[in-house]
TORBA-469181 format. One record per atom (N, C-alpha, C, O, CB): residue number from 1; residue in three letters; atom name; x, y, z. Coordinates in Angstrom, 1 decimal. Each point is the difference from the previous one (the first is absolute). Glycine has a CB too. Layout:
  fiti  dodren  loke       x       y       z
   NUM     ALA    CA       X       Y       Z
...
***
This chain:
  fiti  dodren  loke       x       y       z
     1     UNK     N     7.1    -0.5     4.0
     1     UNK    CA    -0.3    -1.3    -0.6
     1     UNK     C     0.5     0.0    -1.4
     1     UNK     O     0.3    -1.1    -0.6
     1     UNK    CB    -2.3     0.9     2.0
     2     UNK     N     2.3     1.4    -2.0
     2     UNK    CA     0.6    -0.3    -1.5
     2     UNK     C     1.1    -0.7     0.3
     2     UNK     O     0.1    -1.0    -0.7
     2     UNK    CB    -0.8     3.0    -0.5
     3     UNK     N     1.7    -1.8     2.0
     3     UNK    CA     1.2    -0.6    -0.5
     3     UNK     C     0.1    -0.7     1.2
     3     UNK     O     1.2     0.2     0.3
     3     UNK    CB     0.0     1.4    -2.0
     4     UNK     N    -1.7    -2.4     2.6
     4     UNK    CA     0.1    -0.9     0.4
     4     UNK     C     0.2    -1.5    -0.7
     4     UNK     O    -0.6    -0.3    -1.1
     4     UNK    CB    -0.4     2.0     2.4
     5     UNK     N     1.7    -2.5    -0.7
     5     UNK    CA    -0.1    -1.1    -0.3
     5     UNK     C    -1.4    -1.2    -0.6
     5     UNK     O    -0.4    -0.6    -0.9
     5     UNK    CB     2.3     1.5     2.5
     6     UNK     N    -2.1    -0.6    -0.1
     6     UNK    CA    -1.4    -0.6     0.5
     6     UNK     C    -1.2     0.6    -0.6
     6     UNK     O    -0.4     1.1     0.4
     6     UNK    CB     1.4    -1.7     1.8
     7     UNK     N    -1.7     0.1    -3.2
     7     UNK    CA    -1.2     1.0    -0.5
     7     UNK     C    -0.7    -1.2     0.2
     7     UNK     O     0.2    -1.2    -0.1
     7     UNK    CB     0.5     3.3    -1.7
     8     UNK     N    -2.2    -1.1     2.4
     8     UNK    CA    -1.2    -1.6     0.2
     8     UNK     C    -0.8    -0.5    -1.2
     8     UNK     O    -0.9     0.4    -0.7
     8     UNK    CB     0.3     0.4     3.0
     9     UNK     N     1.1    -1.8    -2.2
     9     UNK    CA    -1.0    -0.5    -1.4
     9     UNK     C    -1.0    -0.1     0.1
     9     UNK     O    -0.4    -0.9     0.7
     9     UNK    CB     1.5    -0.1    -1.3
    10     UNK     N    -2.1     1.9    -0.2
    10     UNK    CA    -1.0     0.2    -0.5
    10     UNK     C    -0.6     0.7    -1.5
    10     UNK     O     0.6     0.9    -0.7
    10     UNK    CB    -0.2    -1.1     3.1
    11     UNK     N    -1.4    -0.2    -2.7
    11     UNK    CA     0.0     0.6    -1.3
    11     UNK     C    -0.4     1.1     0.2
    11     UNK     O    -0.7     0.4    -1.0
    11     UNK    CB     0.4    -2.0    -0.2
    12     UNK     N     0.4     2.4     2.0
    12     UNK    CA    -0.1     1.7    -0.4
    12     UNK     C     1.2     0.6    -0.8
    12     UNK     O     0.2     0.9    -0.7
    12     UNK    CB    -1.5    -0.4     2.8
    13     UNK     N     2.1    -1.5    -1.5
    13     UNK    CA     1.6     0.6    -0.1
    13     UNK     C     0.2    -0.7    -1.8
    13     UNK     O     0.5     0.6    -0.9
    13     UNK    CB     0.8    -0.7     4.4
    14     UNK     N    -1.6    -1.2    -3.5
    14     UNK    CA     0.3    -0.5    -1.6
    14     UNK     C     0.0     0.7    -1.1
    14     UNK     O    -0.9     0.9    -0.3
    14     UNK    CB     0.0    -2.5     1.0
    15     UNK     N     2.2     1.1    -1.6
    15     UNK    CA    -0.3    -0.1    -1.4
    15     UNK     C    -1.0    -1.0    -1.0
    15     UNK     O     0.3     0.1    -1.2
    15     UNK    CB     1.7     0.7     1.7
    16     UNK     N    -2.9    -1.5    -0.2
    16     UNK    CA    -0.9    -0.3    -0.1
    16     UNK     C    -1.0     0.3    -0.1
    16     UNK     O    -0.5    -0.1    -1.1
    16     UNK    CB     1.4    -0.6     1.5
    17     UNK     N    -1.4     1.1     0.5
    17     UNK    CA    -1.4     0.8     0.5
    17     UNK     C    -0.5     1.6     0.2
    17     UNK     O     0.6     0.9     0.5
    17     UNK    CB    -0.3    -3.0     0.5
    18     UNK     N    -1.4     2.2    -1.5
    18     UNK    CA    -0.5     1.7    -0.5
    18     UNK     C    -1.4    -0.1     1.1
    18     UNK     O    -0.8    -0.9     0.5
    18     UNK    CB     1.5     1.4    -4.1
    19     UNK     N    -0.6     0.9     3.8
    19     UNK    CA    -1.0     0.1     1.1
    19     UNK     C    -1.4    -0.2    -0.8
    19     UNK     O    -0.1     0.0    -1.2
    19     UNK    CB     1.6     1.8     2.7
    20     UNK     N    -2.5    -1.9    -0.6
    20     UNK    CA    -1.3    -0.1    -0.5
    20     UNK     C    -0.9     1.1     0.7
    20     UNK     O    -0.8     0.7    -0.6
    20     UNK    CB     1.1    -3.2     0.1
    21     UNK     N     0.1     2.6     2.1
    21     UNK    CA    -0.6     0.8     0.6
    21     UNK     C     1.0    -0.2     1.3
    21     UNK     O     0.8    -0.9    -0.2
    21     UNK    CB    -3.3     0.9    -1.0
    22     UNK     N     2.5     0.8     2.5
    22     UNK    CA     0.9    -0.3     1.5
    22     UNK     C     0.1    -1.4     0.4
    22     UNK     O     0.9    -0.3     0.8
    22     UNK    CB    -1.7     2.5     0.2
    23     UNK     N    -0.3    -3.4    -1.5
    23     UNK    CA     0.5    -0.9     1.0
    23     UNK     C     0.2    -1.4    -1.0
    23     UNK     O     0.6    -1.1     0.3
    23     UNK    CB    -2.0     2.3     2.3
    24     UNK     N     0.9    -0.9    -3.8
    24     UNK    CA     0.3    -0.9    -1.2
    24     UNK     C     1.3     0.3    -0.7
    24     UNK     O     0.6     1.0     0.3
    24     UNK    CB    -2.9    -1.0    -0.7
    25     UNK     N     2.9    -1.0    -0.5
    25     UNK    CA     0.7     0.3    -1.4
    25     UNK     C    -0.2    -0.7    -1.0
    25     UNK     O    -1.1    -0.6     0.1
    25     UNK    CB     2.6     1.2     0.8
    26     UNK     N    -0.8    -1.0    -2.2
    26     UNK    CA    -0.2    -0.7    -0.5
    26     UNK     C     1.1    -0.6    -0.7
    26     UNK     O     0.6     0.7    -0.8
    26     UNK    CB    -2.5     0.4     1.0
    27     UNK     N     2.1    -2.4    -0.1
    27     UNK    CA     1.7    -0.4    -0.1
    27     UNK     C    -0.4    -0.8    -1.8
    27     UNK     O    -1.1    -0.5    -0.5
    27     UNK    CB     2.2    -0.3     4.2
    28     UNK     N     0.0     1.0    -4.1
    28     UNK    CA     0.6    -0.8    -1.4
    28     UNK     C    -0.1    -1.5     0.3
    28     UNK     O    -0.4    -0.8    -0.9
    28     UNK    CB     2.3     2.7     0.2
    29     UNK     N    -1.6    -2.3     1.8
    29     UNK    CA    -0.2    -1.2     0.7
    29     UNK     C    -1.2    -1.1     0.1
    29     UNK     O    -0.4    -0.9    -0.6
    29     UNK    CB     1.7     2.3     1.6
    30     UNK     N    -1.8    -0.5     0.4
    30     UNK    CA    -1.0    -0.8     0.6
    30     UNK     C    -1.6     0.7    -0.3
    30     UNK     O    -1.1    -0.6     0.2
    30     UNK    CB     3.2    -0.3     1.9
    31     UNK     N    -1.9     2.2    -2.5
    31     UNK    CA    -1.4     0.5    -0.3
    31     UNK     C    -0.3     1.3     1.5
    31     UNK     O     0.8     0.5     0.9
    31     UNK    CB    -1.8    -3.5    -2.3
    32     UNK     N     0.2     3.0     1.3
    32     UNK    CA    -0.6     0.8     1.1
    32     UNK     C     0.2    -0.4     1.5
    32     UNK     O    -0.6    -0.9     0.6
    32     UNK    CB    -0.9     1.3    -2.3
    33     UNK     N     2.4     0.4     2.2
    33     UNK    CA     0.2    -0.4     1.3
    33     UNK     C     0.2     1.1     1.2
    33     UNK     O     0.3     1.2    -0.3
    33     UNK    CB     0.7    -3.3    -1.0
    34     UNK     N    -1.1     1.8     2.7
    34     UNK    CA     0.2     0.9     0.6
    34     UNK     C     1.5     1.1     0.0
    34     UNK     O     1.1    -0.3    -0.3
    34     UNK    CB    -3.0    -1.5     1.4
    35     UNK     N     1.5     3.2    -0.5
    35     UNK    CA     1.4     0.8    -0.1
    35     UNK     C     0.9    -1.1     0.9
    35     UNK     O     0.9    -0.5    -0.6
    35     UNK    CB    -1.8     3.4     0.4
    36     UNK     N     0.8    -3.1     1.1
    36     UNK    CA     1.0    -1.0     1.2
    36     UNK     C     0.7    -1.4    -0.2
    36     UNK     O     0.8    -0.6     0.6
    36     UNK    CB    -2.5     1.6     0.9
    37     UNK     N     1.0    -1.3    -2.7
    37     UNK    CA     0.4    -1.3    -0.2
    37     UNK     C     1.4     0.0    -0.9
    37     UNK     O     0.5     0.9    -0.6
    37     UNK    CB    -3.1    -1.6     0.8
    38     UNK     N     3.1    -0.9     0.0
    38     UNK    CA     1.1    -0.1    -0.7
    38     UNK     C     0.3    -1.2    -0.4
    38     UNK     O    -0.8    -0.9     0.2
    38     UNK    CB     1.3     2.5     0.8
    39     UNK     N     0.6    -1.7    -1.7
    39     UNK    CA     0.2    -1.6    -1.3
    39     UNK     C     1.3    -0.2     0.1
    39     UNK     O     0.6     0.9     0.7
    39     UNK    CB    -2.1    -0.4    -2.8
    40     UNK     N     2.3    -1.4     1.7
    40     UNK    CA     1.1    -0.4    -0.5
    40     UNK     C     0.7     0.6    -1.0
    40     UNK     O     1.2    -0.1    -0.2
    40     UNK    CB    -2.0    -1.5     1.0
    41     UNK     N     0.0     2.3    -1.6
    41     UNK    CA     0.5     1.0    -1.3
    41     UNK     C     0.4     1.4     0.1
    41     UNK     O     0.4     0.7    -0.9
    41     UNK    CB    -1.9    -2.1    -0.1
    42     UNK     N     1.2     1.9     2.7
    42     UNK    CA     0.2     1.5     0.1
    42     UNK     C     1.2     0.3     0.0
    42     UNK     O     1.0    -0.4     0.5
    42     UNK    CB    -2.7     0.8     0.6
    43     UNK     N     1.3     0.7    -2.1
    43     UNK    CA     1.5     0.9    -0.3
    43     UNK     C    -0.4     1.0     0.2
    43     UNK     O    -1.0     0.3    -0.6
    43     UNK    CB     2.1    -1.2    -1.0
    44     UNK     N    -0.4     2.1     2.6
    44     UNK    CA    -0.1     1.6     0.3
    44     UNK     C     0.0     0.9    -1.2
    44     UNK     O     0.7     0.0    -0.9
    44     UNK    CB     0.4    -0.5     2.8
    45     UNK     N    -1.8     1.0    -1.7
    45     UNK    CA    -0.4     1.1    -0.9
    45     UNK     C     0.6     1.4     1.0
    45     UNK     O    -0.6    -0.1     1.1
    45     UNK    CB    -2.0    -1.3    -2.5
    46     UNK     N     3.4     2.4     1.4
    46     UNK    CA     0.2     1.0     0.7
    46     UNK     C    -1.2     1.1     0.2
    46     UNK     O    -0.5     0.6     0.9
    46     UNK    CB     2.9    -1.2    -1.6
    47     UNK     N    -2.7     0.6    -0.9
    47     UNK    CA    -0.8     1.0    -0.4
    47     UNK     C    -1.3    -0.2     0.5
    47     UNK     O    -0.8     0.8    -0.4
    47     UNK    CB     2.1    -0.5    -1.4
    48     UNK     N    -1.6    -1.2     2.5
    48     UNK    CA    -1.6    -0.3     0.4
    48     UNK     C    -0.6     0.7     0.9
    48     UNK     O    -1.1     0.6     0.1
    48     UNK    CB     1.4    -2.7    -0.6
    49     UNK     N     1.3     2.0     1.9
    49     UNK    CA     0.3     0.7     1.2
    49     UNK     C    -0.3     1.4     0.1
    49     UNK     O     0.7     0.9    -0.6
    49     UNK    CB     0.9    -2.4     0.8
    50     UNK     N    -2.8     1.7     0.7
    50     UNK    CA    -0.2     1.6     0.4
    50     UNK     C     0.3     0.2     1.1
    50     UNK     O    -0.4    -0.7     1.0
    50     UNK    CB    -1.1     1.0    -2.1
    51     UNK     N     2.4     0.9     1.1
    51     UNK    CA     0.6    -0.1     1.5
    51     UNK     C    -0.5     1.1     0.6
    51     UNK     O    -0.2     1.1    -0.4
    51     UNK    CB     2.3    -2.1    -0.1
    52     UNK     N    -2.4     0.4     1.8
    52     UNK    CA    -0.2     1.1     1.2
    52     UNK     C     0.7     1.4    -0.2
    52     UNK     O     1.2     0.4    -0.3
    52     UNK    CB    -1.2    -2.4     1.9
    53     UNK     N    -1.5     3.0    -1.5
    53     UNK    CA    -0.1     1.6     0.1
    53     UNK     C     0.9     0.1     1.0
    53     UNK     O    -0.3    -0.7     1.0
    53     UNK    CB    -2.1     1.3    -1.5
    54     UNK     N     3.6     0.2     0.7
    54     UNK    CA     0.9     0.8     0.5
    54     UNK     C    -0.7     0.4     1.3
    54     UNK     O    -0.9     0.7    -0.4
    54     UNK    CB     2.0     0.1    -1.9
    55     UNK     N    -1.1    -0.8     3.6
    55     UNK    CA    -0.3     0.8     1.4
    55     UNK     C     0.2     1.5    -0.4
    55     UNK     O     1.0     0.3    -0.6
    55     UNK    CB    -0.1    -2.2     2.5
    56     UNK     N    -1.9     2.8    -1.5
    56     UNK    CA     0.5     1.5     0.0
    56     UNK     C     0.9     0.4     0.6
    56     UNK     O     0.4    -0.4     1.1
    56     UNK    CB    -2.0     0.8    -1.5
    57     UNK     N     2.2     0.5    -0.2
    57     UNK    CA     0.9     0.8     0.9
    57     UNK     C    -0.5     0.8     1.1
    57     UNK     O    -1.2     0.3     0.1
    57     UNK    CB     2.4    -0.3    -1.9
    58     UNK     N    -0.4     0.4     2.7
    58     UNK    CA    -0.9     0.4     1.9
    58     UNK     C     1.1     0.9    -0.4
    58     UNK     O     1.1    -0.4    -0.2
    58     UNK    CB    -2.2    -1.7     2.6
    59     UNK     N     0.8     3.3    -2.5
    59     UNK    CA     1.3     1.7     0.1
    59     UNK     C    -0.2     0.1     1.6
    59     UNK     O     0.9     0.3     0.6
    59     UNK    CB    -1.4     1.7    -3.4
    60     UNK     N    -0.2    -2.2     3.1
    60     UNK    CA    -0.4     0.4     1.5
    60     UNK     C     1.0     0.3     1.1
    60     UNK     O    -0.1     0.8     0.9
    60     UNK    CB    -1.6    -2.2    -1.5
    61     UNK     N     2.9     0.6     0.3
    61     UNK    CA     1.5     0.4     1.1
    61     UNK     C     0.5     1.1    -0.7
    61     UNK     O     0.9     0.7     0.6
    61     UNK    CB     0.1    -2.9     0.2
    62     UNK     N    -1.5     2.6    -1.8
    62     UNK    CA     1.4     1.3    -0.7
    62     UNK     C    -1.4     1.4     0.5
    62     UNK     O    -1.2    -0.1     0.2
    62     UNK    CB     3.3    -1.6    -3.6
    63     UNK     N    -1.2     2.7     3.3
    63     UNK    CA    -0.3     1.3     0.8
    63     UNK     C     0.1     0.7    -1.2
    63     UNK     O     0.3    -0.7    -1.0
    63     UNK    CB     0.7     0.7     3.6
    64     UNK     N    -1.3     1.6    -2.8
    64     UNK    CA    -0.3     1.0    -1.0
    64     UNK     C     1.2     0.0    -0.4
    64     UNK     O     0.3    -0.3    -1.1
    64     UNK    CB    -2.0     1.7     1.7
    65     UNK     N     2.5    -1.1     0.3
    65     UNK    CA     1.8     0.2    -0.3
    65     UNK     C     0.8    -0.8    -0.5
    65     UNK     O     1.1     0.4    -0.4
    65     UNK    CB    -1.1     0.6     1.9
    66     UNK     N    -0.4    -2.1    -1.4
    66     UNK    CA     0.3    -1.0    -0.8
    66     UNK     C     0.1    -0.1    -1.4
    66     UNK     O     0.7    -0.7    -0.7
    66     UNK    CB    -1.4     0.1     2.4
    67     UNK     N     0.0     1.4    -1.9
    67     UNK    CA    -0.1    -0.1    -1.6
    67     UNK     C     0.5     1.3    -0.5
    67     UNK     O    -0.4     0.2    -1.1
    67     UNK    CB    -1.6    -1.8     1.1
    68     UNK     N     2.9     2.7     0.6
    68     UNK    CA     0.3     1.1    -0.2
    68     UNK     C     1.4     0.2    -0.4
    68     UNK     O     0.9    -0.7     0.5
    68     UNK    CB    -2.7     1.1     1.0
    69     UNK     N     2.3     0.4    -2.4
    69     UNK    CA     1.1     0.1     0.0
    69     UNK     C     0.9     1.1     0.7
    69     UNK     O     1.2     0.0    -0.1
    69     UNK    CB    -2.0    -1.1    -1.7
***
């Protein structure tokens, strides 16, 4: 989603708006509003974006010898 085109407008993602708590913010705008909501004024913020924890790694196909020189 960072470098996608298409980012969903919402004010989690705004330069506008600062969190208050998970489902609030608080916009320069309109005041207190939900995280989901959105305006005509949104501009992306990159830095707002928390991105999805990495899947672990599974060693599980590799053998002792595998790793031996």
């Amino acid at each position: 989603m960072l470098f996608r085109k298409k980012v969903p407008q919402c004010c989690a993602y705004c330069v506008h708006a600062g969190h208050i708590d998970d489902h609030q913010m608080i916009c320069r705008r309109k005041g207190i509003v939900a995280a989901a909501d959105q305006c005509r004024r949104f501009r992306y913020d990159p830095l707002k974006r928390v991105p999805a924890r990495p899947k672990p790694q599974t060693f599980d196909r590799f053998h002792a010898g595998d790793f031996q020189l």
